[in-house]
C-alpha positions as CSV (number, residue, x, y, z in Angstrom):
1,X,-82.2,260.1,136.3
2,X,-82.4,264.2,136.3
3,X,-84.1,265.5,133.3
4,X,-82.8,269.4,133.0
5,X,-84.5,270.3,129.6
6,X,-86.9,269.0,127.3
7,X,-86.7,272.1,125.5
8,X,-84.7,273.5,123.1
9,X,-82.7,270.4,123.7
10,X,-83.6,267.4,125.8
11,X,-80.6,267.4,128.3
12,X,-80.3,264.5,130.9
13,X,-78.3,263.2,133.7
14,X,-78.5,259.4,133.7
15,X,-76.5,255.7,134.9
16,X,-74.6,256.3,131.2
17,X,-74.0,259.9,132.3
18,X,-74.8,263.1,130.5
19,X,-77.2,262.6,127.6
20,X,-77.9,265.2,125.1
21,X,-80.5,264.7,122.8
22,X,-80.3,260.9,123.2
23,X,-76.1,260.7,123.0
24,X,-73.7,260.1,125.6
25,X,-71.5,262.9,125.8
26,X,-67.7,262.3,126.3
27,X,-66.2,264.5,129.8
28,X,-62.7,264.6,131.2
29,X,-62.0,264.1,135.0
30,X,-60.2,266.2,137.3
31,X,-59.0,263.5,140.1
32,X,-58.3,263.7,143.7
33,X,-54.6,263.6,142.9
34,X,-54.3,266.9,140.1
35,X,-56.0,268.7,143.2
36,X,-53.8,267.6,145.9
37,X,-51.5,270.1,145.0
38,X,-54.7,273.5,145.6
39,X,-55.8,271.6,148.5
40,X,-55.5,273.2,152.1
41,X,-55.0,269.7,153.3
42,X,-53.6,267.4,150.9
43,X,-55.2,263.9,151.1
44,X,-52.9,260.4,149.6
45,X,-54.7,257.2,149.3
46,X,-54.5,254.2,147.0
47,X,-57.8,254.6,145.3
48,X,-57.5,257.9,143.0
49,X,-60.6,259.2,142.8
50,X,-62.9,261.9,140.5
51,X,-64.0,265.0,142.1
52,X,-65.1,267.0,139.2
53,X,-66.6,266.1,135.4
54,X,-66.6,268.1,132.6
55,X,-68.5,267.9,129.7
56,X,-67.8,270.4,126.6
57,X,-69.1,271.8,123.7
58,X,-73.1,270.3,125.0
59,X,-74.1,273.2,122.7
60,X,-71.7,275.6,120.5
61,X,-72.7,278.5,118.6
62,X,-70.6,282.0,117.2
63,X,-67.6,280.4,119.0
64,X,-69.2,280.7,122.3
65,X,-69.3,277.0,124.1
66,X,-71.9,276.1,126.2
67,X,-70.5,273.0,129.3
68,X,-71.6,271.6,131.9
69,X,-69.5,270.1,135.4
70,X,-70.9,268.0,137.8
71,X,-68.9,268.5,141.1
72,X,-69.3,265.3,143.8
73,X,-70.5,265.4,147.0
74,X,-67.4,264.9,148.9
75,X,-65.7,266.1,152.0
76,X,-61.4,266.3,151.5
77,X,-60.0,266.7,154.5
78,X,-62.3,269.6,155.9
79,X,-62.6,271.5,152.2
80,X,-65.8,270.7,150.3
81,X,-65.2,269.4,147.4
82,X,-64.3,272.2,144.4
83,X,-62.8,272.7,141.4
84,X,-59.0,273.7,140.4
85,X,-59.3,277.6,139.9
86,X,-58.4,279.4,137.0
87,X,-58.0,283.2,135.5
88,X,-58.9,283.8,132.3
89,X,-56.7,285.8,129.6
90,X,-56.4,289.0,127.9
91,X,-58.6,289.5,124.5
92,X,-56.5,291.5,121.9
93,X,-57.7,294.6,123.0
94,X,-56.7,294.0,127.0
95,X,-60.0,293.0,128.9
96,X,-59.8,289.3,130.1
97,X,-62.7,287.4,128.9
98,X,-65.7,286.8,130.7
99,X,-67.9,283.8,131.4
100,X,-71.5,283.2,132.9
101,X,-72.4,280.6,134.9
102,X,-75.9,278.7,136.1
103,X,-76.4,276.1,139.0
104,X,-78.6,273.6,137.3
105,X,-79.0,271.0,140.1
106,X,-77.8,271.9,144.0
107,X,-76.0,274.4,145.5
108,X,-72.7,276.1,145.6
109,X,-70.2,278.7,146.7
110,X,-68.0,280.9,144.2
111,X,-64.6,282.0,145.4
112,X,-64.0,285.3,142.8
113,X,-60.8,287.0,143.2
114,X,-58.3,289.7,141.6
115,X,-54.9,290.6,142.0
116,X,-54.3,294.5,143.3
117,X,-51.0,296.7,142.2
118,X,-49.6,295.9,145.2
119,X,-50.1,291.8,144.8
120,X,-53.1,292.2,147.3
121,X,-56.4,290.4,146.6
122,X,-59.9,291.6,146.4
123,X,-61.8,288.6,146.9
124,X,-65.8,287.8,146.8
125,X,-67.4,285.1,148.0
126,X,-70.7,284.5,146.0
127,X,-73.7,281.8,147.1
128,X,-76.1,280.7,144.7
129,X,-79.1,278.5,144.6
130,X,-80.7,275.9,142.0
131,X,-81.7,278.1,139.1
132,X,-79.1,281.1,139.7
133,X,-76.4,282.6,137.3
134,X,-73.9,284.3,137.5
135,X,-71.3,286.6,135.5
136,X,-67.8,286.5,136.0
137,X,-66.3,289.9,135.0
138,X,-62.9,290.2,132.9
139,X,-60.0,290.0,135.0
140,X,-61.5,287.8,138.3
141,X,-60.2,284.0,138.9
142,X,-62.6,281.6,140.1
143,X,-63.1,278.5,142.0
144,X,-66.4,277.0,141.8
145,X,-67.7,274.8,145.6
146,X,-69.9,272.4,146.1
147,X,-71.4,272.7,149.2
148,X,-74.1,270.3,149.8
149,X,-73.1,267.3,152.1
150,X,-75.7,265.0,150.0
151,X,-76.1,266.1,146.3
152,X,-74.0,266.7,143.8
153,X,-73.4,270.1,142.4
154,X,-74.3,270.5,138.3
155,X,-73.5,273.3,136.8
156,X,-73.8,275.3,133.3
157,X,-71.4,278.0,131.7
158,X,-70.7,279.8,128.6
159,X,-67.7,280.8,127.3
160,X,-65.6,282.3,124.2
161,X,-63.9,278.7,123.2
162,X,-60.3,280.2,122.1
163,X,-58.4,280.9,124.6
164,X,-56.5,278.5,127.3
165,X,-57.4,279.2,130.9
166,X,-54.7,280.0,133.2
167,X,-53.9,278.0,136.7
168,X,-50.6,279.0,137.7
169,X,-51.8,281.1,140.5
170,X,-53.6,278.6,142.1
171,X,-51.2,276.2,141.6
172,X,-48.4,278.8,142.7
173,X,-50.2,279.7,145.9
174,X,-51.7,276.3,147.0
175,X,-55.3,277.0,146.0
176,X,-57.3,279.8,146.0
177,X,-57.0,283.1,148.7
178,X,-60.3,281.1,150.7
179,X,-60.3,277.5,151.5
180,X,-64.3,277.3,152.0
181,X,-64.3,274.4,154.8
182,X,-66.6,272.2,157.6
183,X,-65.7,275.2,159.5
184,X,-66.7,278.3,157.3
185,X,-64.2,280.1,155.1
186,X,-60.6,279.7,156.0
187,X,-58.1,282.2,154.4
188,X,-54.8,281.0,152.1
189,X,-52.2,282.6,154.2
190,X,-50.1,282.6,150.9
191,X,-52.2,285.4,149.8
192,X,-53.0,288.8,151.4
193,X,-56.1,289.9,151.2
194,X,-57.1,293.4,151.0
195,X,-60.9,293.4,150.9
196,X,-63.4,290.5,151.3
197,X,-67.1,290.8,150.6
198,X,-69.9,288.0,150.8
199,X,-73.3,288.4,148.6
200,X,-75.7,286.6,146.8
201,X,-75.0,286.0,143.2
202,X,-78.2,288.6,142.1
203,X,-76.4,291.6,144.0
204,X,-73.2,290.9,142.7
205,X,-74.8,290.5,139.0
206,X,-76.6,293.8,139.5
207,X,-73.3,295.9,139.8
208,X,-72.7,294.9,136.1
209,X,-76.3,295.3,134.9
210,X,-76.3,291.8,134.0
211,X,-79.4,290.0,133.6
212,X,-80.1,286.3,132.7
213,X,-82.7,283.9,133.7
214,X,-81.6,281.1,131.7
215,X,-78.4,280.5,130.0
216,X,-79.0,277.6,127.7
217,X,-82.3,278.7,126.4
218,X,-81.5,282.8,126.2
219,X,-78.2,281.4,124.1
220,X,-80.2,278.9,121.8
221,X,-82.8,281.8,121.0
222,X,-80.6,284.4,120.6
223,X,-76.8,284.1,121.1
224,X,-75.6,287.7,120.0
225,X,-76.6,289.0,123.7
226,X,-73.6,287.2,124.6
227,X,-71.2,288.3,122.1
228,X,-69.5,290.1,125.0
229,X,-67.9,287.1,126.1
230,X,-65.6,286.5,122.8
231,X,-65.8,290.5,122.9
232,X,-64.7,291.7,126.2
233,X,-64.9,295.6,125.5
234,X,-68.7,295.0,125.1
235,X,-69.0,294.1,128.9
236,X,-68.3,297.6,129.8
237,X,-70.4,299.2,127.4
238,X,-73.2,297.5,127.6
């Protein structure tokens, strides 16, 4: 069992799954099979498995959702184990909409990137440790990597809860423009890249002046400091 709040709500990891306040909360799988087709090295077997859960709406205020995904610790092929990738879209007044995340348990790599003029990437890997969060700016794709051999990776975000994500480009280009392996990062040559950075997720948080030391609790107590992310013209005028 993992306890990771009493407070505001009690929120638990146990043999039933993800408990919130004392109820099982419902999740959907992404299996080993959906991902084949992002995979640097496709892997078949018999025995389909789950590599990612997700559990919505554990807390939903002013239309902004609050989930959480557990990503196993798994090795496929020489990839740890990740999630799809997705882009988010346009609001009605152009920006893309943002999201924030939080690793609650473990540790993980974020793959951020965004198409240039010239169909070039600017990518960015991110890592972040138990207790870190993290903004993704309008407009960036992301692809969220577990990259512990022994735990799993839990992790928090908060979103705007109408719109539909978008994963054509990752399922267009066989994954994202890094495949984060056993042997470092490895780029998609389906993509050219055009600039590649590596930081920690409190550098990369600092060039938006964002600043946010708990997502569940700062959203329970006071939820309009995210209205940006149903809002995306606030991000930049913040």
């Amino acid at each position: 069992m993992m306890i990771f709040y009493n407070s505001p709500m009690k929120i638990e990891f146990t043999d039933d799954g993800l408990v919130v306040n004392g109820e099982i909360q419902k999740y959907s799988a992404r299996m080993l099979s959906e991902l084949n087709e992002v995979l640097l090295s496709p892997v078949f077997s018999n025995e389909d498995k789950p590599i990612y859960l997700m559990y919505r709406n554990v807390l939903k205020k002013r239309d902004l959702r609050y989930d959480i995904t557990v990503i196993a610790s798994r090795i496929i092929g020489k990839e740890f184990a990740r999630t799809y990738g997705h882009y988010h879209p346009n609001s009605e007044k152009e920006d893309a909409y943002p999201e924030v995340y939080q690793v609650l348990f473990g540790e993980a790599k974020f793959i951020l990137q965004k198409e240039n003029k010239d169909n070039s990437h600017n990518v960015i890997i991110i890592s972040m440790n138990e207790g870190e969060t993290l903004i993704i700016p309008p407009g960036y794709g992301h692809v969220s990597i577990n990259t512990s051999r022994e735990k799993p990776l839990f992790l928090a975000n908060l979103v705007y809860d109408d719109f539909e994500s978008s994963y054509e480009e990752f399922k267009t280009l066989k994954g994202p423009a890094i495949y984060y392996t056993l042997d470092g990062p490895k780029q998609n040559t389906n993509y050219i890249i055009k600039n590649l950075e590596n930081m920690g997720a409190k550098k990369f948080n600092s060039r938006y002046g964002f600043v946010c030391s708990d997502i569940l609790k700062e959203f329970y107590e006071n939820p309009s400091k995210f209205e940006f992310l149903k809002k995306p013209s606030l991000f930049f005028s913040r």
